[in-house]
C-alpha positions in Angstrom: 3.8 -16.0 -1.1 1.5 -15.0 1.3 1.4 -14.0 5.4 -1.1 -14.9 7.7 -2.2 -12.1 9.6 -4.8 -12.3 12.9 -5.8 -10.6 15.8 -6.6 -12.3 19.0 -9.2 -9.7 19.3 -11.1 -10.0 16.2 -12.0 -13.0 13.4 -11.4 -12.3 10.2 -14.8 -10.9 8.5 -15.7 -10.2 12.1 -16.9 -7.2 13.3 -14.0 -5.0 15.4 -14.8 -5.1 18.7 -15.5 -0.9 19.6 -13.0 -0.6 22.2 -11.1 -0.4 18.7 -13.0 2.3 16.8 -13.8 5.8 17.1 -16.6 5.3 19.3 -14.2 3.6 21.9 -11.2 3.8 23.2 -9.3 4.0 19.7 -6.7 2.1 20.3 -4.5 0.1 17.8 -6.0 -3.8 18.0 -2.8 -6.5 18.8 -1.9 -8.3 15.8 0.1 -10.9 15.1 1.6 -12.5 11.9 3.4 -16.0 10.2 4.6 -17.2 7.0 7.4 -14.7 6.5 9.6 -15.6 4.0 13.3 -16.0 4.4 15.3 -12.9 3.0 12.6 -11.2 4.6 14.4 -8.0 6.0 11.8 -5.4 6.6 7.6 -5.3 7.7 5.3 -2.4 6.8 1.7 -2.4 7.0 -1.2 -0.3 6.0 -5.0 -0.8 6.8 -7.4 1.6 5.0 -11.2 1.5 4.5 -12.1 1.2 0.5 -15.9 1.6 1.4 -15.3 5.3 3.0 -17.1 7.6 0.6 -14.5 9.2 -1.4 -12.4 8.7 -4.3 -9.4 7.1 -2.5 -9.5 4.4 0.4 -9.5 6.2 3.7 -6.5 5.4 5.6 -6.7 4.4 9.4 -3.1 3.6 10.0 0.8 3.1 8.4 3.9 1.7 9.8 7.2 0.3 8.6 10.5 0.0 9.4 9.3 -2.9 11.5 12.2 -5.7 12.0 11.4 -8.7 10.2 11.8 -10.9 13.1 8.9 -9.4 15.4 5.8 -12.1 14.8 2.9 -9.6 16.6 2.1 -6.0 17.9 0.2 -5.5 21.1 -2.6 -3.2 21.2 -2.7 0.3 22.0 0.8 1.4 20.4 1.6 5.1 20.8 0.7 7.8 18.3 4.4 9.1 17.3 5.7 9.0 14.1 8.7 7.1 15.6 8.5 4.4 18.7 11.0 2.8 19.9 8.9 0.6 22.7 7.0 -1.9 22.3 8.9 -2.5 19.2 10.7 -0.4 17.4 9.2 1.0 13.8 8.2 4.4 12.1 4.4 5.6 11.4 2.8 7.6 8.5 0.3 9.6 8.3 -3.8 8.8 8.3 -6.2 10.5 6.6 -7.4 13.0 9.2 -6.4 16.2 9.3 -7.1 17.2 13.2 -6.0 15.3 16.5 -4.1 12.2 15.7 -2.6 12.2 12.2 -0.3 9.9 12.7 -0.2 6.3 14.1 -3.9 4.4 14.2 -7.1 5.7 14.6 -10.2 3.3 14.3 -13.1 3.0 12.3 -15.7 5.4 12.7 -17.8 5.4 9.2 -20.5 8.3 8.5 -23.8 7.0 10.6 -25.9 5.0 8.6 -23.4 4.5 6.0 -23.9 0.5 6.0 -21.1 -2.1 6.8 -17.1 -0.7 6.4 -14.6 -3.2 5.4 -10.9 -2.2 7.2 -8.0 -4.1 5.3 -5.1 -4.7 7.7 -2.7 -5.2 4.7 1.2 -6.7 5.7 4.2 -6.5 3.4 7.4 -8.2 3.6 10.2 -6.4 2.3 13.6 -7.7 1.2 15.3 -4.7 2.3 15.1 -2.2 4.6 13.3 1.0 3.3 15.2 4.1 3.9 12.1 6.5 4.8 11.9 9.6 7.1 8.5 9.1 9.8 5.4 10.1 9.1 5.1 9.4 5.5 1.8 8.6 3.6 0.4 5.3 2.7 1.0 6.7 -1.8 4.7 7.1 -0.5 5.0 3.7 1.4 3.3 2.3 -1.4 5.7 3.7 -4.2 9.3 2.9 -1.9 7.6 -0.9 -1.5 7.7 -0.8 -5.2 9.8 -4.4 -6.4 10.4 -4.7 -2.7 7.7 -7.1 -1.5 8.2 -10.9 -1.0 4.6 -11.8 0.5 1.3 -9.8 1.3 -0.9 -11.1 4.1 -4.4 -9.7 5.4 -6.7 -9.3 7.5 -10.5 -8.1 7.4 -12.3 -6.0 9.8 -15.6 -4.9 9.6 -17.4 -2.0 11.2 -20.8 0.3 11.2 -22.9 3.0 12.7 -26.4 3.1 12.4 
């Protein structure tokens, strides 16, 4: 089965408008979401970039915990590792290792580096996951394991000359 994920502020295969990168204001685009299957009891999400230049994809932002009835996300959701408005869900950890680890933080591949691709990837769940915040997208990945009822995505595309 699968979800159909969009942003009003980007096409899919579009380019992601900067105010949504690391060159702008970084802030978490608004998303929004249909197609969720009945029995569906839990959203997660994880977008990561598979054309960063290392070994793994790197990770630009993981949630879950999300209720199954909540259809979109406005942009700019806090950083913490547990909100409880707009909406209520937990957030895992990106890849980088200074300022904000948790929550979103936007593209910004090396200069030069050609064309990024930024999979916004949704899961439904048929049960609730019981994970502490500020897990890791290997972690999310392994507790989803024979959990997911439909995947749904959305592509983004970034670069710096």
């Amino acid at each position: 089965m699968s979800l159909q994920v969009t942003s009003p502020a980007f096409a899919d295969g579009d380019r992601i408008p900067d105010k949504y990168t690391g060159e702008g204001a970084d802030v978490s685009p608004p998303l929004e979401w249909s197609g969720v299957p009945d029995g569906t009891r839990e959203l997660a999400l994880i977008c990561d970039d598979p054309d960063a230049p290392q070994a793994e994809p790197w990770v630009h932002w993981v949630f879950y915990g999300l209720n199954a009835t909540v259809r979109s996300l406005p942009e700019n959701l806090p950083s913490g590792t547990r909100l409880s408005t707009p909406v209520a869900m937990l957030q895992g950890r990106n890849t980088w290792t200074s300022g904000r680890t948790t929550g979103y933080r936007g593209p910004l591949p090396p200069p030069g580096h050609g064309t990024h691709h930024y999979h916004f990837k949704l899961y439904a769940l048929d049960a609730p996951l019981s994970l502490n915040p500020g897990i890791d997208k290997a972690a999310l990945l392994k507790a989803m394991q024979g959990r997911i009822l439909a995947t749904g995505e959305l592509i983004g595309t970034y670069s710096r000359e």
